[in-house]
Backbone as a ProteinNet text record, in pm:
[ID]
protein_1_A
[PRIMARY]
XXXXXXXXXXXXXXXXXXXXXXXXXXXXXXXXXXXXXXXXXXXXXXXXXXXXXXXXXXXXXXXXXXXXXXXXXXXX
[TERTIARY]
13105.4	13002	12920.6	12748.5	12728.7	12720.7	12674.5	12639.5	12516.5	12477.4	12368	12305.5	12191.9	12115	12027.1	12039.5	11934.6	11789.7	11713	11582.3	11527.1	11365.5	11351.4	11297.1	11293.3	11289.6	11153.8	11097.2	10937.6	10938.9	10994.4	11061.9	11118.5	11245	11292.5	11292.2	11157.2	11078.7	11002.8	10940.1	10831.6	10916.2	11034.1	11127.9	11166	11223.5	11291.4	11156.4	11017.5	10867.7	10902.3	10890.5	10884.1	11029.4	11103.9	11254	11173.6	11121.7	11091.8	11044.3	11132.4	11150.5	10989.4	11010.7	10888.9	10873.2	10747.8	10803.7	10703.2	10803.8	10785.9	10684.1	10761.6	10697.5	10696.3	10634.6	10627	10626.2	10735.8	10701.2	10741.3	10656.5	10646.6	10705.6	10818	10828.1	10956.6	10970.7	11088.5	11016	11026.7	10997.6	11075.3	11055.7	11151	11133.8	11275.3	11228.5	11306	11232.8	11264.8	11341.3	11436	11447	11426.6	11336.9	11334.4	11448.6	11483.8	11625	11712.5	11770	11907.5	11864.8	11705.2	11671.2	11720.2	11778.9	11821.9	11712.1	11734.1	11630.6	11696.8	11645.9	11695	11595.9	11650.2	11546.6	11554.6	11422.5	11430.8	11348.4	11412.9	11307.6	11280.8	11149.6	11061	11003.5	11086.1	11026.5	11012.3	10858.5	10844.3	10936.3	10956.2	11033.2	11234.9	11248.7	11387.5	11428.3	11528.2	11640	11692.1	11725.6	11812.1	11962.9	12065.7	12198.7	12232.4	12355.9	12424.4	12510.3	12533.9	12581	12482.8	12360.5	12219.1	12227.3	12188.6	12139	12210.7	12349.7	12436.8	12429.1	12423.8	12432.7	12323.7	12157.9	12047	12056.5	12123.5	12108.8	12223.6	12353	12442.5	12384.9	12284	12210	12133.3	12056.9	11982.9	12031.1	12141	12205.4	12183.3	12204.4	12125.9	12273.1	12272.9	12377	12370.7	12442.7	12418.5	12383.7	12496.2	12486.3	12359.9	12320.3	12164	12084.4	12059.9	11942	11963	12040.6	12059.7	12008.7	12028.8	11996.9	11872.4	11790.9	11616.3	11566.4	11611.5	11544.9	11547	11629.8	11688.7	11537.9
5972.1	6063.3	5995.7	6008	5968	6018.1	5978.4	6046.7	6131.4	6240.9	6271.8	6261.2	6198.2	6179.5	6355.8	6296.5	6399.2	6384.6	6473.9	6467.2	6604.1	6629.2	6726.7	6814.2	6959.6	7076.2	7039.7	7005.6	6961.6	6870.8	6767.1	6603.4	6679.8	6770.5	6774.5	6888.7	6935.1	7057.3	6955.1	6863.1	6749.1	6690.3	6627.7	6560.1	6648.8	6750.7	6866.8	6893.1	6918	6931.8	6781.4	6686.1	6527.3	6582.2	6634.8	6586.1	6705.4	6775.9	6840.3	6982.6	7028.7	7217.7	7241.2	7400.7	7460.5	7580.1	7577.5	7659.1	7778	7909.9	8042.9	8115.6	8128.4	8210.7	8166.8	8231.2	8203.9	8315.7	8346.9	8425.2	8395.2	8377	8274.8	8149.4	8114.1	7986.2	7935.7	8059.9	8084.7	8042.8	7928.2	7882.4	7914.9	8008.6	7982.5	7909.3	7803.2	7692.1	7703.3	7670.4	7711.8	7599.3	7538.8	7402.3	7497.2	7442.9	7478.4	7434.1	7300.9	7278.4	7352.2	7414.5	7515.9	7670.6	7700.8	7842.8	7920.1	7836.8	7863.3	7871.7	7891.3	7903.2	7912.2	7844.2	7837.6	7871.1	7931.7	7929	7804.1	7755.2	7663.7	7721	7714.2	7759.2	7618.3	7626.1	7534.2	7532.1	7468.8	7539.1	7408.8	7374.5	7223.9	7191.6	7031.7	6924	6935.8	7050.4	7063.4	7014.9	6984.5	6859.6	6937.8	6950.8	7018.3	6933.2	7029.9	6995.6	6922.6	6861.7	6802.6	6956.8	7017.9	7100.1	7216.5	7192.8	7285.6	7235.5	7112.6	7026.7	7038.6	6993.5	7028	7156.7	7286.6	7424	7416.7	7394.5	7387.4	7336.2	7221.7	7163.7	7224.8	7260	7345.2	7514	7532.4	7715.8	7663.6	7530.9	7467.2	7421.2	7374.3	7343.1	7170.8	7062.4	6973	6878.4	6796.3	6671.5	6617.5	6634	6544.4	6410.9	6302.9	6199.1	6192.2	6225.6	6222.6	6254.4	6370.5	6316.5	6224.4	6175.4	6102.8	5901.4	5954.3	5805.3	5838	5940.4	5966.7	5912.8	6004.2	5985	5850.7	5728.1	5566	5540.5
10952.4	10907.2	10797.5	10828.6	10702.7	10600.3	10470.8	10337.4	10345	10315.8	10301	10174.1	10194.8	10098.4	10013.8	9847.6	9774.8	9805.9	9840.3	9896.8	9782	9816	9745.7	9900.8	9840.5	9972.4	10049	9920.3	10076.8	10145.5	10087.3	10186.9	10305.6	10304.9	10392.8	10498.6	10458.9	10513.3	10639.6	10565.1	10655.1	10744	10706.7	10822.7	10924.9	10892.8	10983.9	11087	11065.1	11122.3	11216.9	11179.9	11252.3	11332.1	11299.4	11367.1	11497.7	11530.4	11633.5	11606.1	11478.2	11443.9	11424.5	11428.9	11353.5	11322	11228.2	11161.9	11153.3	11141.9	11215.7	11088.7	10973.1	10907.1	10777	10652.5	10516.8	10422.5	10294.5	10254	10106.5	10041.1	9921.2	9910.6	9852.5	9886.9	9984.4	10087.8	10170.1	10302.9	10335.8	10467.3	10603.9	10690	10799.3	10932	10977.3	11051.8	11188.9	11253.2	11399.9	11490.5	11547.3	11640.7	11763.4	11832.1	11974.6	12091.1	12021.9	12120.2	12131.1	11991.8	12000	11964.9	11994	11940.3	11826.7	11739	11613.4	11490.8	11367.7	11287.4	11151.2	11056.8	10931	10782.9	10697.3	10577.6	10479.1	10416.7	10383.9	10185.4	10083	10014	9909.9	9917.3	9848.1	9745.3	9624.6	9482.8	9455.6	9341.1	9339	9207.4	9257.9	9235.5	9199	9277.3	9299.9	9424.1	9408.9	9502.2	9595.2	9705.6	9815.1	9786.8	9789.9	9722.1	9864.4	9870.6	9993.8	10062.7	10020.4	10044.9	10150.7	10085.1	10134.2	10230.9	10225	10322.7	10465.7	10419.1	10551.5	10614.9	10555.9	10582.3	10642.5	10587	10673.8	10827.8	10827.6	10958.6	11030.7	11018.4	11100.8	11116	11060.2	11116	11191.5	11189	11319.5	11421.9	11411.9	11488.1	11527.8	11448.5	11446.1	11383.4	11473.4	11398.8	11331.7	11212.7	11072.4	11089.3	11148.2	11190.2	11258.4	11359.8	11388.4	11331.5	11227.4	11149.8	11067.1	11027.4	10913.5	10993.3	11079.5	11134.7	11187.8	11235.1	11270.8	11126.5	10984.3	10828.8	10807.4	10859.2	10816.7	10903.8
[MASK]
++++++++++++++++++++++++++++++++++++++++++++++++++++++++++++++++++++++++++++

C-alpha cells in the first residue's frame, strides 16, 4: 500500500475531476463529487489553504469507491 500524500482540498478536488469524477453540486464550501464508474459520491469541503488529513483522504476515496493504490500511482 502506498503512503498517501498531504495535499490541500482544492489540489485534490482537481485530481479527483482529472481522475474521471464529477461534480454534482455546491453548497458553500461543501463540494459534492460524483465517480461515474462506481455511482458513488463523496463530500469534499474546501476551505482555503487547509490540508486534507490522510485519514480524509482515504475515507474520500473509499465513499468513491476508488483504489488507493491507484490513485496514488494516476497523482505520481
Amino acid at each position: 500500500m502506498h503512503k498517501l500524500p498531504v495535499i490541500k482540498a482544492k489540489d485534490m478536488y482537481g485530481l479527483l475531476i482529472q481522475y474521471g469524477c464529477e461534480e454534482k453540486t455546491v453548497r458553500g464550501s461543501h463540494h459534492k463529487i460524483y465517480n461515474p464508474k462506481t455511482g458513488r459520491t463523496s463530500v469534499i469541503a474546501i476551505h482555503s489553504g487547509k490540508d486534507v488529513t490522510r485519514a480524509v483522504f482515504a475515507a474520500i476515496l473509499a465513499q468513491l469507491g476508488i483504489d488507493i493504490d491507484d490513485f496514488v500511482r494516476f497523482i505520481k
